[in-house]
C-alpha positions in Angstrom: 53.6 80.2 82.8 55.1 77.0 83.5 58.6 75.9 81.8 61.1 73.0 82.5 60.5 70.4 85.4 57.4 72.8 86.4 59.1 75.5 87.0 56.5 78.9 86.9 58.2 81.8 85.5 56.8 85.1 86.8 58.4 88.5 86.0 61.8 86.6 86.0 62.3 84.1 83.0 64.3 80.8 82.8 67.6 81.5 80.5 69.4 77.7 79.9 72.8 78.0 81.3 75.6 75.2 81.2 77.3 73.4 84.2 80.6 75.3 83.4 79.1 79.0 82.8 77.2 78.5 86.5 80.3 77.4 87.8 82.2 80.5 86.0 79.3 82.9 87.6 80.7 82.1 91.0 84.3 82.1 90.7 83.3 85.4 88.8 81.7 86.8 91.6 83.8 85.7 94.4 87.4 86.5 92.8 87.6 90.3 92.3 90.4 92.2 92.4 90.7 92.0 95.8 92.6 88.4 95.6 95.5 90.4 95.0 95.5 91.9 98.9 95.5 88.7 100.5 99.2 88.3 100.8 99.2 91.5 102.8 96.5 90.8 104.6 98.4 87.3 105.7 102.0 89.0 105.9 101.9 88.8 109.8 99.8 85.3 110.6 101.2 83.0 107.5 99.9 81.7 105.2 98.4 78.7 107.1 96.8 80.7 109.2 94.9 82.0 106.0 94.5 79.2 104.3 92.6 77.8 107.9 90.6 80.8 107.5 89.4 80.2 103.9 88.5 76.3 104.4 86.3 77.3 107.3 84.6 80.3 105.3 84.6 78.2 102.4 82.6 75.5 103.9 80.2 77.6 105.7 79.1 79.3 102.1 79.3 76.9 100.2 76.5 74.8 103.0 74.1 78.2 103.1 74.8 78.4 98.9 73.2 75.5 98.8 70.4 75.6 101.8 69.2 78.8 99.4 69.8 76.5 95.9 67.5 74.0 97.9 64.6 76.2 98.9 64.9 77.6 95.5 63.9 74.8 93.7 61.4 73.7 96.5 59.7 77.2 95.8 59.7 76.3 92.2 58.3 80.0 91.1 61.5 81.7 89.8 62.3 84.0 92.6 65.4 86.4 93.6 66.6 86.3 97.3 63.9 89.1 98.3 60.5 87.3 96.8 62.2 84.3 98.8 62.1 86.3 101.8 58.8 87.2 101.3 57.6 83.9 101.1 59.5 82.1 104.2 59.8 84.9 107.0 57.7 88.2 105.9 57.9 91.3 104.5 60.2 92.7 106.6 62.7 89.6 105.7 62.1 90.9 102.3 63.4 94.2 102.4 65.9 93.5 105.1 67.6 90.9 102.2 67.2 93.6 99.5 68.9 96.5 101.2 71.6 94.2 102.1 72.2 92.9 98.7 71.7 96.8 97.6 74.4 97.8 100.0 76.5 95.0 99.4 76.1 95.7 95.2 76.6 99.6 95.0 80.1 99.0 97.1 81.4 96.8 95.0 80.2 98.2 91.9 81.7 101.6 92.8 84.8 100.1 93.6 85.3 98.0 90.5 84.2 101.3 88.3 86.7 103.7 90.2 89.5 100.5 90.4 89.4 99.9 86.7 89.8 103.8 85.7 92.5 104.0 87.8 94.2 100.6 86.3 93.8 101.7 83.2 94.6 105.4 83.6 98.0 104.2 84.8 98.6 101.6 81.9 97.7 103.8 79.0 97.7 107.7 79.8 93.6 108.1 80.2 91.9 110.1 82.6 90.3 107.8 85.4 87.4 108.8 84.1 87.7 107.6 80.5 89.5 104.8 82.2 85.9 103.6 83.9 83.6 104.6 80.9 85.7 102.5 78.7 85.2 99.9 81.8 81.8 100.2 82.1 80.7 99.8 78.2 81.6 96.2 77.9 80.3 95.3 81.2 76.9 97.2 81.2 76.2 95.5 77.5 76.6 91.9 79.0 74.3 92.9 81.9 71.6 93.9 79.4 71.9 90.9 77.8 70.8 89.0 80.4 71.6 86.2 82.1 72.4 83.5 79.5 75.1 86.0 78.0 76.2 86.7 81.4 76.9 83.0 81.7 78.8 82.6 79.0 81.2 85.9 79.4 81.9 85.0 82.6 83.3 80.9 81.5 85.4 82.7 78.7 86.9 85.7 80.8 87.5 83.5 84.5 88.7 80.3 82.3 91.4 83.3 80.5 91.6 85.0 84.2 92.8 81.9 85.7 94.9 81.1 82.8 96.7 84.7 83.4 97.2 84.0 87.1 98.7 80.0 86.3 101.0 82.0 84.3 102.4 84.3 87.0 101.9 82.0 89.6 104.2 79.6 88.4 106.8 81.7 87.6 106.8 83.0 91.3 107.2 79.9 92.3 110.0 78.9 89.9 112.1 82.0 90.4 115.3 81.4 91.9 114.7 84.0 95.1 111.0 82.0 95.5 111.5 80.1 98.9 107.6 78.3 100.7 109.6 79.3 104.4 108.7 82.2 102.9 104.7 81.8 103.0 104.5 78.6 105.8 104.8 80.1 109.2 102.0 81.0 111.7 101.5 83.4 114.3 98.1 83.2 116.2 97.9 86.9 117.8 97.1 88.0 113.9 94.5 85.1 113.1 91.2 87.5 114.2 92.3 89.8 111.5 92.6 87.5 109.0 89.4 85.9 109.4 87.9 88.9 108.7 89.7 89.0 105.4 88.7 85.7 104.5 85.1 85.7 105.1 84.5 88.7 102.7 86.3 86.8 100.0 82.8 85.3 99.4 80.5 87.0 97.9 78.4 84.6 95.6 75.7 84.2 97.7 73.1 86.6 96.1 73.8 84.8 92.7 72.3 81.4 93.8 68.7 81.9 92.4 70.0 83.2 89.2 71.5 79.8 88.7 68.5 77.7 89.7 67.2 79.6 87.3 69.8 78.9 84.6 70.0 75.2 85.7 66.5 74.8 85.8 66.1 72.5 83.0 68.8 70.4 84.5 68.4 70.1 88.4 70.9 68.4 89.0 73.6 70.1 88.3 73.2 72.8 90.7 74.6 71.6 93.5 77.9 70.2 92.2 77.9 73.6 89.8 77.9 75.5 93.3 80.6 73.2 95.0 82.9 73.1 92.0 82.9 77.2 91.4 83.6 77.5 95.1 86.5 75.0 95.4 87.8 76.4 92.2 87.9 80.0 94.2 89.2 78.5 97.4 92.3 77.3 95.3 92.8 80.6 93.4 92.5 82.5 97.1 94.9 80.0 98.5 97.4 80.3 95.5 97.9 83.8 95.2 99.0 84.6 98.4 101.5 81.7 99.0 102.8 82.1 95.5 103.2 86.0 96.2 104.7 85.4 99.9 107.3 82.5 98.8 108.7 85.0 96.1 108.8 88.4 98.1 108.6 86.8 102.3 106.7 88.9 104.3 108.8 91.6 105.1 108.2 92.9 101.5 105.2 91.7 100.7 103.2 95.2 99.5 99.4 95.9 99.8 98.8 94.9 96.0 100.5 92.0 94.8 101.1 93.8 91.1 103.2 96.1 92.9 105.5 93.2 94.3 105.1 91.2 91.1 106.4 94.0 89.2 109.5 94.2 90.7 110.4 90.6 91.8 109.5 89.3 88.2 109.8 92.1 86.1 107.4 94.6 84.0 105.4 92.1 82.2 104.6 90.3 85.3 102.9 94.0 86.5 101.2 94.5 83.3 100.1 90.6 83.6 98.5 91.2 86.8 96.4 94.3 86.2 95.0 92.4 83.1 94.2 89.6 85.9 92.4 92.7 88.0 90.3 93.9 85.1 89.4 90.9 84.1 88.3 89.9 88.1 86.9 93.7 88.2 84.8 92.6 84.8 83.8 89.3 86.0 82.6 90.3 89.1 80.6 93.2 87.7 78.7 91.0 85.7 77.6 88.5 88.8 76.4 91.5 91.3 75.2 93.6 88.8 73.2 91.7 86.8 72.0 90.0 90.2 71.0 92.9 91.2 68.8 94.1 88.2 66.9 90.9 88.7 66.4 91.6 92.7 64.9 95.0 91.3 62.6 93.5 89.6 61.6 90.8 91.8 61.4 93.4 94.9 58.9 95.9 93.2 57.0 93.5 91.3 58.0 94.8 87.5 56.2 93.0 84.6 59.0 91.3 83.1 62.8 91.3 83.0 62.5 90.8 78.9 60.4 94.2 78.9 62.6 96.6 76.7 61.6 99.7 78.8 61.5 97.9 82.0 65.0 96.8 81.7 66.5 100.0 80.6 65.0 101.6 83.7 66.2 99.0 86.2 69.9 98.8 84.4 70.1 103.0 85.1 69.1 102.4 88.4 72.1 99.4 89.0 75.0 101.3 86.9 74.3 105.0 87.1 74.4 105.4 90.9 77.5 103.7 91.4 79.4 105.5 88.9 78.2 108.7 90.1 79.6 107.8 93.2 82.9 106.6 92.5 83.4 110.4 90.9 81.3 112.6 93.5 84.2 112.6 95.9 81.7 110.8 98.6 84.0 108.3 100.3 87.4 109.2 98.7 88.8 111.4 100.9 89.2 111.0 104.7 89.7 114.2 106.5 91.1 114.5 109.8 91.5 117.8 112.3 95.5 117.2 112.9 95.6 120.8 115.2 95.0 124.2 116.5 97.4 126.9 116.6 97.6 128.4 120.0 96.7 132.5 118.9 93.5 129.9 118.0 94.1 131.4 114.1 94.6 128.6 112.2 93.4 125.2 111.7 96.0 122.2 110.5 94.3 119.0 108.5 94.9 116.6 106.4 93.0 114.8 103.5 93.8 111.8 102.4 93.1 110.4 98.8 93.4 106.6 97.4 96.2 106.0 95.1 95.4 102.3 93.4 98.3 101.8 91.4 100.6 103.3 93.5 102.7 102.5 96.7 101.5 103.3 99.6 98.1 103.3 97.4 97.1 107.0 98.9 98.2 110.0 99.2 98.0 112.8 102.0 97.6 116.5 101.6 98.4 119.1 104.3 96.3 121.9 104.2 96.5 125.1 106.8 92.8 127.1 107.1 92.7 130.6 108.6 89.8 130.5 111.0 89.1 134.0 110.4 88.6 134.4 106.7 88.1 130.9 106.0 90.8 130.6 103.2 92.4 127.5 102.8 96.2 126.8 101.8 97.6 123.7 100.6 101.0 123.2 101.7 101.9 119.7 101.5 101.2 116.5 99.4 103.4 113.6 100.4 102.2 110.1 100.2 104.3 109.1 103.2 103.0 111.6 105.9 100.7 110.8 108.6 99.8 114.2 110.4 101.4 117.7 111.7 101.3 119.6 114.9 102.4 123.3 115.2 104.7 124.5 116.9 104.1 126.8 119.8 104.8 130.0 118.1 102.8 128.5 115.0 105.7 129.2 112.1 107.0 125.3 111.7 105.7 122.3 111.6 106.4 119.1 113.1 105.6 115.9 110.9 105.2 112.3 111.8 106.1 110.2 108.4 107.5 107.3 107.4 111.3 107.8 106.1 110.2 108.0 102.9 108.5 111.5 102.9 110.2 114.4 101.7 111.7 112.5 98.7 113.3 110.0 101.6 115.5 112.0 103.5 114.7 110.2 106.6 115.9 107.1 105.4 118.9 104.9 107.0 118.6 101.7 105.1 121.1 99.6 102.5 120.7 100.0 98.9 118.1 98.2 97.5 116.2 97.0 100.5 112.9 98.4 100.6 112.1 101.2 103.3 109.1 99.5 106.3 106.8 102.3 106.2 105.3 101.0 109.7 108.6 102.9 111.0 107.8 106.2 112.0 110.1 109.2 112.1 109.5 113.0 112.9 110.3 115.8 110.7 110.2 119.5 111.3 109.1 121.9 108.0 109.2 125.4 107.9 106.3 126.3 105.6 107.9 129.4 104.6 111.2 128.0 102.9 109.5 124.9 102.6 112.5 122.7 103.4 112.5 119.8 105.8 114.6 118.9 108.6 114.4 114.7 109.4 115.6 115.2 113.3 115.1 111.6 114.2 117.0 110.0 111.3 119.4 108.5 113.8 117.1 107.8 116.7 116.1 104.0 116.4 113.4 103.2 117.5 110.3 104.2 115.5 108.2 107.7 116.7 104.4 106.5 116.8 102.9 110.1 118.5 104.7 113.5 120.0 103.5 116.2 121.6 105.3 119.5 120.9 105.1 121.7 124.0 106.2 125.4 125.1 110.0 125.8 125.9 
């Protein structure tokens, strides 16, 4: 069947879209809640260094964006980036570009379900759980929708997204402590690193044939609709982090900007910036999702997208894994074998669990394991502790942490400044009384690793 300008719809149909709601689809996909790390992620390079990082991954994109918009409309069968494969290098090609976008899709979708539970547990009492159901709803209906109401929830949520972040950008810049030394200073040793940042901070790539799709009755358009939502997200990716640097400097600059917004500009600023991550978590979720349900459908040859049941079948298969996931415990908990006592009786470890919305944004438990009966004993959880040894008659404990375990006992700083967490101190802890002893309180220079040996 044969629409607009020749286009031949197959199993994927041609849904109008505007210039502004293609636009809005990639500054959807590509600004997630993620923007909000960039300032730590540049706290050690600058800014500059960043912002280098971002032109050059910009550019690069935004040219294969629009090599793929280009063989998309050459094509002229409405495709997804697997039946493109298929066409131009082979089956193989095919699936290789489907499990990538599969991989890439599930990941992101589990993080935006678990990051929006825990957002919104923290802001109003819920469970995380009720927290992401309430999450999901709105953003699973849109997805079934399609794409035309995908196009136009993403230009009213990103225009209000970028009018939330105006709002606290500016006043970061126009607070009296706000100083651009701050932010414009470079150091090459960290530039690797950041690259690395920048180049995952776009991710609109797999939504190019859904907007040849949507701009298929106006050609045209496409390529400045592609340039303009990626500019629009280079500015946003460039403003956020100087604004959050020039107000906090480096030094206390913390892993999520909401954190540092919070308490340079106040509590509405905090509650200002999680509405900015669920909105970017929503956003988002509409892009890769409903990208994906139309790379299902194109991969395994469905009959049509419109088909009631077909679609309800494909949407369980793009939301209902991922939220799965982000509650099975796969993934959320790092475990690590921290020792051995030397009767070879028990086994010290630690697990350590992500805290979103909270500094240090995890926290570690210490658990002790009798190798005999195979019980298990928790005996610490402290956000601020990095892992134990025992001690060679196995009744204490010695802990490497940051000054701020133990309800900060190990801390030596002036009131108000804010503790560096990078600086490691030891602690010995006597299971028994459980009490803690911080021995190198006074001993300057930072403990990194220790080995605790027989007398």
């Amino acid at each position: 069947m044969k629409s607009e300008n020749n286009i031949v719809e197959g199993a994927l149909k041609v849904h109008k879209l505007t210039f502004w709601e293609a636009a809005m689809i990639i500054v959807g996909a590509n600004i997630g809640s993620g923007i909000l790390g960039l300032a730590y992620s540049a706290r050690k390079a600058g800014w500059p260094v960043l912002m280098l990082w971002l032109i050059i991954a910009g550019f690069f994109t935004t040219a294969s964006m629009l090599y793929v918009a280009e063989t998309t409309l050459r094509t002229r069968k409405v495709m997804q980036l697997p039946g493109l494969a298929k066409k131009y290098v082979g089956e193989l090609g095919a699936w290789l570009v489907f499990i990538s976008v599969a991989a890439n899709t599930i990941g992101c979708l589990i993080a935006y379900t678990n990051g929006s539970g825990r957002i919104l547990s923290e802001m109003f009492g819920l469970s995380t759980q009720i927290g992401s159901l309430l999450f999901s709803v709105p953003a699973v209906i849109v997805v079934w929708f399609g794409l035309k109401a995908t196009g136009v929830a993403e230009k009213v949520i990103s225009f209000g997204m970028m009018a939330l972040l105006a709002v606290i950008i500016a006043a970061s810049f126009l607070a009296e402590n706000s100083d651009l030394s701050n932010a414009i200073f470079t150091n090459w040793t960290y530039a690797i690193p950041v690259f690395n940042v920048a180049i995952f901070c776009y991710i609109a790539q797999y939504a190019v044939p859904e907007l040849a799709r949507g701009l298929a009755h106006d050609q045209q358009k496409l390529a400045p609709a592609i340039v303009t939502g990626m500019s629009l997200t280079m500015v946003l990716l460039a403003l956020v982090p100087l604004a959050v640097l020039s107000l906090t400097g480096p030094e206390n600059v913390t892993q999520v900007a909401t954190i540092a917004w919070g308490k340079a500009l106040g509590e509405w600023a905090f509650f200002t910036a999680n509405l900015f991550a669920l909105a970017a978590m929503m956003t988002s979720y509409w892009a890769v999702a409903g990208s994906f349900l139309t790379n299902i459908v194109d991969k395994f040859n469905f009959k049509s997208e419109d088909d009631v049941k077909t679609r309800l079948f494909v949407l369980a298969c793009v939301v209902i894994p991922p939220f799965i996931l982000a509650y099975s415990g796969f993934g959320h908990t790092s475990t690590s074998i921290n020792d051995i006592s030397d009767d070879g009786r028990y086994l010290l470890f630690t697990c350590s669990e992500r805290e979103l919305t909270k500094r240090p944004f995890s926290t570690t438990l210490l658990y002790r394991m009798d190798l005999q009966t195979l019980e298990t004993e928790l005996l610490l959880k402290d956000p601020f502790i990095s892992y134990a040894q025992f001690s060679p008659d196995g009744k204490m404990l010695a802990i490497a942490a940051s000054g701020e375990a133990f309800n900060k006992i190990g801390l030596k700083i002036a009131p108000g400044q804010t503790s560096n967490m990078a600086d490691g101190q030891l602690f010995l802890y006597d299971p028994a009384s459980k009490q803690a002893n911080p021995v190198t309180k006074d001993f300057n220079p930072s403990v990194q690793n220790f080995v605790w040996n027989k007398g």
